[in-house]
C-alpha positions as a Markdown table, in Angstrom:
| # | Residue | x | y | z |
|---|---|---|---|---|
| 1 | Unk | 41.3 | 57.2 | 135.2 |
| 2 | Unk | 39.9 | 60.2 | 133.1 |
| 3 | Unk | 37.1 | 60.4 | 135.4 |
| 4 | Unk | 39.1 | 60.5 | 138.6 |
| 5 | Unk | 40.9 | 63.3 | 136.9 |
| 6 | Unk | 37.7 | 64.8 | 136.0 |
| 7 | Unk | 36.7 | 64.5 | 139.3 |
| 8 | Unk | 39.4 | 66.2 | 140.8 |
| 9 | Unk | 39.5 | 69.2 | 138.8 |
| 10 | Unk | 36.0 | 69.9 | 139.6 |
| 11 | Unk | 36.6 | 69.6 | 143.1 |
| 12 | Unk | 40.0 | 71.6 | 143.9 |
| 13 | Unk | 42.0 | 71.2 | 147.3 |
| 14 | Unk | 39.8 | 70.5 | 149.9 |
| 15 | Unk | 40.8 | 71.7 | 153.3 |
| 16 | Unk | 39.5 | 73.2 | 156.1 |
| 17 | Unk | 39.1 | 77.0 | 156.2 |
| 18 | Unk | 41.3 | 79.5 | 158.2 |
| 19 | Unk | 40.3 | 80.4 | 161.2 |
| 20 | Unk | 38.9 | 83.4 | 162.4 |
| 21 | Unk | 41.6 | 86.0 | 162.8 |
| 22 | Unk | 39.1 | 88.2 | 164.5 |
| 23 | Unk | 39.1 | 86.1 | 167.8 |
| 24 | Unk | 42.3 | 87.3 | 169.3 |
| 25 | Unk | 45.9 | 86.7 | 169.5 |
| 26 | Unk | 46.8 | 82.9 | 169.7 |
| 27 | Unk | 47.8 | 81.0 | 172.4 |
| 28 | Unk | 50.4 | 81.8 | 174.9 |
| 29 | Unk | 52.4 | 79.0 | 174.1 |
| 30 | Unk | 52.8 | 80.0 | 170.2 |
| 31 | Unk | 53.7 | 83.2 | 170.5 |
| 32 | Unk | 57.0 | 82.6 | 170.3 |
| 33 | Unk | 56.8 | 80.4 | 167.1 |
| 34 | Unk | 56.0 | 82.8 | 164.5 |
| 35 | Unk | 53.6 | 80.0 | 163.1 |
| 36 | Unk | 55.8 | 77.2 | 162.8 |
| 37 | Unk | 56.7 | 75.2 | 165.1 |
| 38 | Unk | 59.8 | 72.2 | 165.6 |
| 39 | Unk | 58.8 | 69.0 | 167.2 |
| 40 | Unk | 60.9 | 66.4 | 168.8 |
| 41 | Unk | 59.0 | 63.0 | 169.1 |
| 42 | Unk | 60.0 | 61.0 | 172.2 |
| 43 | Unk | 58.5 | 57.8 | 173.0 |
| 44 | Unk | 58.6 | 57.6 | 176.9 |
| 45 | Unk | 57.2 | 53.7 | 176.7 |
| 46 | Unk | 54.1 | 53.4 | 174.7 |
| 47 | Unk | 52.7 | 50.3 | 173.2 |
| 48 | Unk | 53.2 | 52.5 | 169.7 |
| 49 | Unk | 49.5 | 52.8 | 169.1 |
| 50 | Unk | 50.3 | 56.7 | 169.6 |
| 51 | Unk | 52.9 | 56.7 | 167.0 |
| 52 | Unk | 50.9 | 55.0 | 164.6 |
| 53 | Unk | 48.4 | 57.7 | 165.1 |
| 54 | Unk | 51.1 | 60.4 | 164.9 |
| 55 | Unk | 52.0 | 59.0 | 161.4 |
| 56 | Unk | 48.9 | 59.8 | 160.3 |
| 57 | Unk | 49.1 | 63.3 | 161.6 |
| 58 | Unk | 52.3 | 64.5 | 159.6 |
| 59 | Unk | 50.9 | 61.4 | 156.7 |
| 60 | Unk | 49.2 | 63.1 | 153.2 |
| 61 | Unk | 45.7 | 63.2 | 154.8 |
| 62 | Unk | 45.7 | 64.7 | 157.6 |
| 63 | Unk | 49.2 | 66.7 | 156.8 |
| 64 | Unk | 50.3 | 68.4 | 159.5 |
| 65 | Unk | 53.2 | 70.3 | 157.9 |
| 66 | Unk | 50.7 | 72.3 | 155.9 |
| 67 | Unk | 50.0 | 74.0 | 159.9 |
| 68 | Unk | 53.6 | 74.9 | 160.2 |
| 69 | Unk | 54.3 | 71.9 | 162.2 |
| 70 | Unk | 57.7 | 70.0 | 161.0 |
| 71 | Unk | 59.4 | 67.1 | 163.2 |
| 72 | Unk | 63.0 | 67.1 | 163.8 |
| 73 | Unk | 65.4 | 64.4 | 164.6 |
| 74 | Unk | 67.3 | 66.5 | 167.1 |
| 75 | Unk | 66.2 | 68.2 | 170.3 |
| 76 | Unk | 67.9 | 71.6 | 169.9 |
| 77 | Unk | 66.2 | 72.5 | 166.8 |
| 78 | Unk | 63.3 | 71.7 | 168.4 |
| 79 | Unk | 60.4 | 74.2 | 169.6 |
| 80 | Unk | 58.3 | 71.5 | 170.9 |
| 81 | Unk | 59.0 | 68.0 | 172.9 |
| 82 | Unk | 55.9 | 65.3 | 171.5 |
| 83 | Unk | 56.0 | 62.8 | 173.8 |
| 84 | Unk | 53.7 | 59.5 | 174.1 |
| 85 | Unk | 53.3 | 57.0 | 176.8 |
| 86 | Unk | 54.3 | 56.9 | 180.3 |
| 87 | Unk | 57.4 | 57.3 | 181.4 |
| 88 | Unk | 59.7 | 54.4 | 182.0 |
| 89 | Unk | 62.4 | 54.2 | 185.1 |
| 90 | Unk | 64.4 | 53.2 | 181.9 |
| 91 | Unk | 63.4 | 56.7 | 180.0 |
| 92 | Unk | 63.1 | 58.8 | 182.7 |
| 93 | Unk | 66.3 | 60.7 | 182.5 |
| 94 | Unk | 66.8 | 60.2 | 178.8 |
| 95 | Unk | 62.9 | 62.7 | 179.1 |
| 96 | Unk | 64.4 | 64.8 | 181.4 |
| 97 | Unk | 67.8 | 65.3 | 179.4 |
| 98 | Unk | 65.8 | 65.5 | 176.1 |
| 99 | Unk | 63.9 | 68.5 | 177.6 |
| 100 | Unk | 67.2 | 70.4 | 178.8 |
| 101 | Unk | 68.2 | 70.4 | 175.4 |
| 102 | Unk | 65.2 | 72.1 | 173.8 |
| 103 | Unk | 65.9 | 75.7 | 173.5 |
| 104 | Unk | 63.2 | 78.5 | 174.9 |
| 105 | Unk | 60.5 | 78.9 | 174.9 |
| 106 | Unk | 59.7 | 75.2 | 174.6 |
| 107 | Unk | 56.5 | 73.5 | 174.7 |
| 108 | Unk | 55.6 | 69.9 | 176.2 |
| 109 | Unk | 52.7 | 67.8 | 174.4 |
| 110 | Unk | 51.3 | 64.8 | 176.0 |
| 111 | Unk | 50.0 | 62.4 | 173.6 |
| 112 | Unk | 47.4 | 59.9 | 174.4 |
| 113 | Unk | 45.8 | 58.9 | 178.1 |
| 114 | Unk | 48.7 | 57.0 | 178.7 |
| 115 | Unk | 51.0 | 60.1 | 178.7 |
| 116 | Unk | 48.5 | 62.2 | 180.6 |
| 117 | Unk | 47.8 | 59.7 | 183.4 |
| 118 | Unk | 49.4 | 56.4 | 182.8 |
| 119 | Unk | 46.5 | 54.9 | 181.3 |
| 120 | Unk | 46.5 | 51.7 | 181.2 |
| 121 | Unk | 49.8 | 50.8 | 182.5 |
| 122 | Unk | 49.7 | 53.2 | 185.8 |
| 123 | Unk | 51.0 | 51.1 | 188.8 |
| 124 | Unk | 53.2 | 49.1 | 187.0 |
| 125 | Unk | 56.8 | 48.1 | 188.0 |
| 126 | Unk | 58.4 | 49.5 | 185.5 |
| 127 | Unk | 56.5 | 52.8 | 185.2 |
| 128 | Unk | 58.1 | 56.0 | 186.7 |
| 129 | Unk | 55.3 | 57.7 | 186.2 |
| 130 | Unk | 52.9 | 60.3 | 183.6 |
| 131 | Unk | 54.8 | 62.7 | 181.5 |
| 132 | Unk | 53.8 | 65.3 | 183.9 |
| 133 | Unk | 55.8 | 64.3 | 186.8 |
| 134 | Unk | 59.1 | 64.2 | 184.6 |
| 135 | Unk | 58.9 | 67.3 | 182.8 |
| 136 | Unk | 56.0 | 70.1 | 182.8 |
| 137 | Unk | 53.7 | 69.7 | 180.9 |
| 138 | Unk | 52.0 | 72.7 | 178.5 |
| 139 | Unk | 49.6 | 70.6 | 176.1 |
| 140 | Unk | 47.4 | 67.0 | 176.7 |
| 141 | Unk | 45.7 | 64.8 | 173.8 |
| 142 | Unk | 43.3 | 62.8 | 175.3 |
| 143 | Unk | 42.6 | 59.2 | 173.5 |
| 144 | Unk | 43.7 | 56.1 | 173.5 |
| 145 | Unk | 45.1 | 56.5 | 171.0 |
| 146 | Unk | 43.8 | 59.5 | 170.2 |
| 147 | Unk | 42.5 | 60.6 | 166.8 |
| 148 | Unk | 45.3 | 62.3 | 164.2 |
| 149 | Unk | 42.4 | 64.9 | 163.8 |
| 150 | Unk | 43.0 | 65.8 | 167.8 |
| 151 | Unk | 46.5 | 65.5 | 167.4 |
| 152 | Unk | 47.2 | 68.2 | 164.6 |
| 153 | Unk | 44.3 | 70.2 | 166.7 |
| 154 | Unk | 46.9 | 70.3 | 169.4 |
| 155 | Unk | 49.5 | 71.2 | 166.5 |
| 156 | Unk | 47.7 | 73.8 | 165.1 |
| 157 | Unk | 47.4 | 75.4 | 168.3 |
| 158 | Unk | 50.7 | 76.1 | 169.3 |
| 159 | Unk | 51.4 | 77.6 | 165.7 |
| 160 | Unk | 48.3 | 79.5 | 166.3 |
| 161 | Unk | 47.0 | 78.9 | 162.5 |
């Protein structure tokens, strides 16, 4: 145990650096956001291998919070909608209302090929459609599932730190 401690004193907080202020503005989506951002998680109809993923984002190692990026339970103190999978015909207008009741400016992630383009469950009965032909759509994570490193990439870019 003393050596773990040992260990950790000599290392300090590891994290990645800041990025380069000198590159511009950030993105037109955060702008808005002041560099944090709300997000409301829906899931559209996944097989929850997104989620899982997503956990991981906002869990102590990757730690998306530390970005500015907090999740909410409800949609109108959101900034951001984060939804995974396709769409359902059974979640299709729970989506649609969902997005209504996100204040502007408001940003749409799609996480995960499924959410993008149906993935593996495109042409199925019970599939409406991507995420894209419910509500627009601002951000895509590609993966399936995709990486929590891509996820809080996609985080960090609409707080723009």
């Amino acid at each position: 145990m003393k050596g773990l401690l040992r260990k950790i004193r000599q290392v300090g907080r590891v994290a990645e650096p800041p990025p380069d202020r000198r590159e511009g503005a950030p993105p037109a989506c955060a702008r808005g956001f002041g560099g944090s951002v709300q997000v409301r998680h829906v899931d559209a109809g996944s097989c929850n291998g997104c989620e899982v993923e997503i956990a991981s984002a906002f869990g102590p190692v990757y730690d998306a919070e530390r970005y500015g990026v907090r999740q909410v339970a409800s949609p109108r103190h959101a900034d951001a909608l984060l939804v995974t999978g396709p769409v359902t015909r059974n979640m299709q207008v729970a989506l649609r209302r969902t997005y209504e009741a996100i204040p502007e400016p408001k940003v749409v992630v799609a996480v995960g090929d499924c959410a993008r383009n149906c993935g593996v469950f495109a042409e199925a009965y019970g599939v409406a459609g991507a995420v894209g032909d419910v509500v627009p759509v601002d951000v895509e994570v590609p993966g399936c599932p995709p990486e929590p490193e891509a996820i809080v990439a996609a985080l960090r870019g609409l707080t723009g730190r």
